[in-house]
N, C-alpha and C positions, 0 to 999 in steps of 0.2 A: 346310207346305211350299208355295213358290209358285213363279211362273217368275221369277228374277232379271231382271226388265227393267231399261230406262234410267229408267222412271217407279218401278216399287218404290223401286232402291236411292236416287235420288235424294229420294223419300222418308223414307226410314226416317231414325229421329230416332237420336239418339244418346242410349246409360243413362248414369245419373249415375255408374254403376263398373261396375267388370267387364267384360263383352263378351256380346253379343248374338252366335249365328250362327244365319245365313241359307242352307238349301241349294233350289239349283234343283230344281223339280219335271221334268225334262226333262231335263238334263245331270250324269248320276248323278256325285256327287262333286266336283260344283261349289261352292263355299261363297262367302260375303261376312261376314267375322265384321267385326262393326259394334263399336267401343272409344269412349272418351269422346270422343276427338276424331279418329279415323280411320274409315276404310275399308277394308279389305283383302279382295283374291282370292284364294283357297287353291284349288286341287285337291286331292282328298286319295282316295289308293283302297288298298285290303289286297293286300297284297302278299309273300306266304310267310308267311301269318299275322301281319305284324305291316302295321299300320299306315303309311302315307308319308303325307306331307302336302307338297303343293308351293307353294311361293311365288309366283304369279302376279303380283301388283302391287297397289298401291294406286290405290284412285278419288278422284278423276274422270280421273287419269293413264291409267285403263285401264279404258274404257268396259265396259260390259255385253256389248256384242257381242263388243267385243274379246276381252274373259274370257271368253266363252262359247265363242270358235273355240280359245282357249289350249287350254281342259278340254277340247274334244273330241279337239286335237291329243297332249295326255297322253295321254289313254285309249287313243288309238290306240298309241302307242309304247310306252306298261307295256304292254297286252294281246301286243304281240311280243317281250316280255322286256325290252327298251331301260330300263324301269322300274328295274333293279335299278342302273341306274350316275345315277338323279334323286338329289341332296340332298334331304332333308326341308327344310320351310322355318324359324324361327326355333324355337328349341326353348322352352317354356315357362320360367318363373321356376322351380318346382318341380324341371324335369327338369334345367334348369344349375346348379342346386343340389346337387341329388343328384348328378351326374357332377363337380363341383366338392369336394362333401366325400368322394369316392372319391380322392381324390388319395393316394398315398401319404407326400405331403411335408407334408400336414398335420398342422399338430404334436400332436394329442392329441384321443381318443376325446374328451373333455370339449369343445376347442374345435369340433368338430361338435355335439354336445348345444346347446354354448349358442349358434351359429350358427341353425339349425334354429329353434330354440325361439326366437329374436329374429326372423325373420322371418318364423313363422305368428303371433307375435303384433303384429307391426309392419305386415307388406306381406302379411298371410294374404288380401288377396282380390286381390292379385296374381300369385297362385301358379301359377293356369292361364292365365292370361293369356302369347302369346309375346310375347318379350322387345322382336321391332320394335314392338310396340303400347306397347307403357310408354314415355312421351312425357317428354321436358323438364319440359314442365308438370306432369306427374303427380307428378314425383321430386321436385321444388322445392315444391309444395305438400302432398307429405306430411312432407319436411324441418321445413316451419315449423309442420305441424300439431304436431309435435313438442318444440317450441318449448319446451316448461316444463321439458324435461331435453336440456339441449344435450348434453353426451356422449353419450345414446341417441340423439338423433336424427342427428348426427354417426357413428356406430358402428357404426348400421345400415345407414345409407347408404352410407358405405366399403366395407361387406359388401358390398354390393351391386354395388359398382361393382366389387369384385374378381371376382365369379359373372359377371355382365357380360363381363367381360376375360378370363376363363378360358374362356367361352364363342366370345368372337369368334377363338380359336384355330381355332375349325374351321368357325364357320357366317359369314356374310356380313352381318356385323351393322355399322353404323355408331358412331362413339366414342359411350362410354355416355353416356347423358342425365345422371349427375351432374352433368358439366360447366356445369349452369345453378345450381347452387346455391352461396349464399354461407355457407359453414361459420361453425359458431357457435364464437367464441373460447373456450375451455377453460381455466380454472383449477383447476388443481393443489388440493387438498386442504390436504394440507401438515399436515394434525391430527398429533399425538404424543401419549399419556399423561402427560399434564403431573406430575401425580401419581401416580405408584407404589402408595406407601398405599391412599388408595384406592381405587384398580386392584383390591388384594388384597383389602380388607374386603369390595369389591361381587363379586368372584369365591370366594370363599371364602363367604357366602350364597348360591351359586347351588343349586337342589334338589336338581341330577344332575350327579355327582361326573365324568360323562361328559362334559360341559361344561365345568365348570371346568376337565379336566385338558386337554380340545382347545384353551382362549384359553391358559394357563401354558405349551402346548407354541411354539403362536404367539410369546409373547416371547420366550421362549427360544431360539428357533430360527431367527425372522425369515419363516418359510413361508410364500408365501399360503394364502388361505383352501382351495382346493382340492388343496396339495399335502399340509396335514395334513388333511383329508379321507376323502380316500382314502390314505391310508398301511397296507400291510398289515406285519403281525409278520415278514411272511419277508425284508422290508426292514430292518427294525431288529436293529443289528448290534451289537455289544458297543463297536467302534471307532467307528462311524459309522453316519447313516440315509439308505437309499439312495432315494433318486426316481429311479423308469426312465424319466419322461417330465416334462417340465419347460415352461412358457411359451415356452423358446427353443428347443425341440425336443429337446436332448440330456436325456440322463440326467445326478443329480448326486449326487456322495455328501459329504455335512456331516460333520465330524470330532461324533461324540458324546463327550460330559463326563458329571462322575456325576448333573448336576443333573438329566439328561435321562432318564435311566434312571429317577429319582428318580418322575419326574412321569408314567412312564409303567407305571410296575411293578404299580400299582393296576390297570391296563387288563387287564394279561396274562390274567386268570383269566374274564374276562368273553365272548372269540370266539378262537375260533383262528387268523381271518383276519384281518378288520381290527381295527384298534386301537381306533378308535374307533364301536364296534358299533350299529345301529339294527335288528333284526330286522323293525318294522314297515313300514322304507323300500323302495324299490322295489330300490335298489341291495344294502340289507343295512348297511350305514354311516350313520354321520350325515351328515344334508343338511342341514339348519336347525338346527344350535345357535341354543339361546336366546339371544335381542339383545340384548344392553350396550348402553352408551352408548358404547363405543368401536369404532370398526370395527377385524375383521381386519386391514385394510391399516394403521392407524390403529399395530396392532401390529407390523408390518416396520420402519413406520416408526422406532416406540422403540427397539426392537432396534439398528438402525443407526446411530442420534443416541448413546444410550448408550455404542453401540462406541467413534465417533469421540470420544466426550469421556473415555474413558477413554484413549485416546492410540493407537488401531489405527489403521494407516494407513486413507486413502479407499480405496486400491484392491485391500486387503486386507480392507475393510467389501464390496465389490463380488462380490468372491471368496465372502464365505460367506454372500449372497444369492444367488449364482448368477445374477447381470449381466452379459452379454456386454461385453466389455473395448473399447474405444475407440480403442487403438493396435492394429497389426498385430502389433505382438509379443504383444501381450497374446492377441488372437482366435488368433493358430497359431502362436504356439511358445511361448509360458509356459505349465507346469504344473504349479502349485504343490502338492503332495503333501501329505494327509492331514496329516501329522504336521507338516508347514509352516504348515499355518494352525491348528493344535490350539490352540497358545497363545494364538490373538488370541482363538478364541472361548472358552476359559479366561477368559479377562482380561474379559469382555464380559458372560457367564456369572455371574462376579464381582460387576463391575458392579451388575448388575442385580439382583442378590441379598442386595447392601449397602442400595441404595435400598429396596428391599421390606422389609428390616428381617427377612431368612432367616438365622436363623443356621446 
C-alpha cells in the first residue's frame, strides 16, 4: 500500500489483462484500479455491512489531489449517514450477470446454465472487472480472438451486450463497447439426413438402447436437443408430450401418435422421472448422448422437410415445431387445437416411417 501521488499513478504501467488496484496508504478507501488501458478512482467504504464503492473519475481527468479531496469529502458524508443515498459505481461483469439472469422473463433454467457457462469460458477473466473498464478495444479484440467459430464469438458477445444494457437500466454506464465490432456473417447449416436407411442401420448399432431411443424421439418429434433432454414421464401423456418451458418462453404440448409411444415404452421401466435417465450426470438425465454424424438440429431439420414434402402445410410444419408465427393473427389469436394438427403429424409420422423402411 502506498500514497497515491501524481508521480505513482502516473507511473504505474498497465497489465496485459485484468486490473491492478492501488489503495492509498493515507486516505482509507481511496483506490486507483489500473485496467489495460484506464485509470480509474473508486472510493469505496462498508456501509451496514455491505460493501459501496464510489465512482470518482478517471485519470489524468481527475488528478491525484483531486481524487484525494473527492475520498476525503465521501468519508466525511457516509460517516454522517448521507452514505446510504451514494450509487455504488459500475457493477462488475459477474454481478450484471447475475442480477441479469435473475430476471424472471428469462426464458428457461437452461438458457442461464448455457449463459453463465459461455461467459466463464469466454470473458472468465472479465468477470471482476466493472463493466466502465471493459473498453471497445477489449470487446473487438476478444470478438476476433474468436474468430475460428464466428457463431460463438458472435453469441457471446450479443450476450454481453444484452448484460451491458440490462445493467445501464439503473447504473450510469455509457452504450456498450460492442458497438466497435464488426460481426461475423453466419451461415445457416441447412444439413438434413439425406439418407434415412442409414440414419437407422447407424442408430440401431448404437450400444445404449438410451441413445438410440433419444435420436428416434428427435426425428420423430422435430425436439431440440434440450427439449428431449429433459423430458420427464409426468409430461408424457397418452394424447400429447408436454414442454413447460420452451426456446420462446411458453410451454408446448405436440399431439402424440402410436409411433411415439412406440419409441418410448422401452424407457418407462428404467426412472420414474426422466425419460431419458443418466444416474451418474449431475442432473440425473442424459447430457451427452453419444455423437452421430448427424446433429440434433440436423434432426428438426428432417422432421420438417419430410413434413412439407409429404404435402403439410408451412405453417402447420411451424406449429408442430413450436415457431412463433410471423403474422399477428398467427402470434395472438390462432390456436390450433391438439386434435387440429394430430393429422399432419400422422402424415409426417407416416412419412418418415416409409423412408426408414418401418413397417
Amino acid at each position: 500500500m502506498s500514497k497515491l501521488t501524481e508521480t505513482f499513478v502516473k507511473k504505474t504501467s498497465h497489465p496485459s489483462s485484468g486490473t491492478r488496484k492501488h489503495w492509498d496508504s493515507e486516505v482509507k478507501g481511496l483506490g486507483l484500479f489500473v485496467g489495460k488501458r484506464t485509470k480509474t478512482w473508486y472510493f469505496q467504504k462498508d456501509i451496514g455491512g455491505r460493501t459501496k464503492r464510489t465512482l470518482i473519475g478517471r485519470y489524468p481527468l481527475i488528478s491525484s489531489a483531486s481524487a484525494r479531496q473527492a475520498a476525503q469529502s465521501l468519508a466525511l458524508e457516509m460517516s454522517r449517514g448521507a452514505g446510504k443515498v451514494y450509487q455504488t459505481g459500475a457493477p462488475t461483469l459477474e454481478r450484471a450477470m447475475e442480477v441479469y439472469l435473475a430476471r424472471p422473463k428469462l426464458r428457461s433454467e437452461r438458457a442461464r446454465y448455457d449463459l453463465k457457462g459461455q461467459f466463464q469460458k469466454h470473458l472468465g477473466d472479465w468477470l471482476r472487472l466493472p463493466l466502465d473498464e471493459i473498453t471497445k478495444g477489449m470487446v473487438a479484440a476478444r470478438h476476433g480472438e474468436m474468430a475460428k467459430v464466428p457463431s460463438a464469438a458472435n453469441h457471446t458477445l450479443r450476450n454481453f451486450r444484452a448484460v451491458w444494457n440490462h445493467a445501464r437500466r439503473i447504473h450510469n454506464l455509457p452504450e456498450a463497447p460492442t458497438l466497435a465490432i464488426e460481426w461475423y456473417e453466419e451461415t445457416p447449416d441447412g444439413r438434413i439426413i439425406d439418407d434415412l436407411r442409414d440414419w437407422r442401420r447407424h442408430i440401431d448399432e448404437l450400444d445404449n438402447p438410451i441413445h438410440a431411443a433419444y435420436y428416434r424421439l428427435l426425428l420423430f418429434t422435430g425436439f431440440r436437443r434440450s427439449e428431449a433432454l429433459t423430458l420427464r414421464w409426468r409430461d408424457v401423456h397418452t394424447d400429447r408430450i408436454h414442454l413447460p418451458v420452451t426456446k420462446n418462453g411458453r410451454s408446448f404440448d405436440l399431439p402424440a401418435v402410436d409411433i411415439h409411444h412406440k419409441i418410448l415404452e422401452p424407457m418407462r421401466s428404467l426412472s420414474r422421472d426422466w425419460v431419458f435417465p443418466a444416474p451418474k450426470s449431475r442432473s440425473g438425465h442424459l447430457e451427452c448422448p453419444q455423437r452421430i454424424k448427424w446433429s440434433p438440429h440436423a434432426h428438426r431439420r428432417t422432421f420438417a422437410t419430410v413434413a412439407m414434402e409429404a404435402g403439410v402445410l408451412e405453417e402447420i410444419v411451424g406449429r408442430l415445431l413450436n415457431h412463433t408465427p410471423i403474422s399477428i393473427t398467427g402470434q395472438r389469436y390462432a390456436r390450433p387445437s391438439l386434435d387440429a394438427l394430430r393429422p399432419a403429424m400422422a402424415t409426417t409420422c407416416t412419412a418418415l416411417s416409409e423412408r426408414l423402411s418401418i413397417d
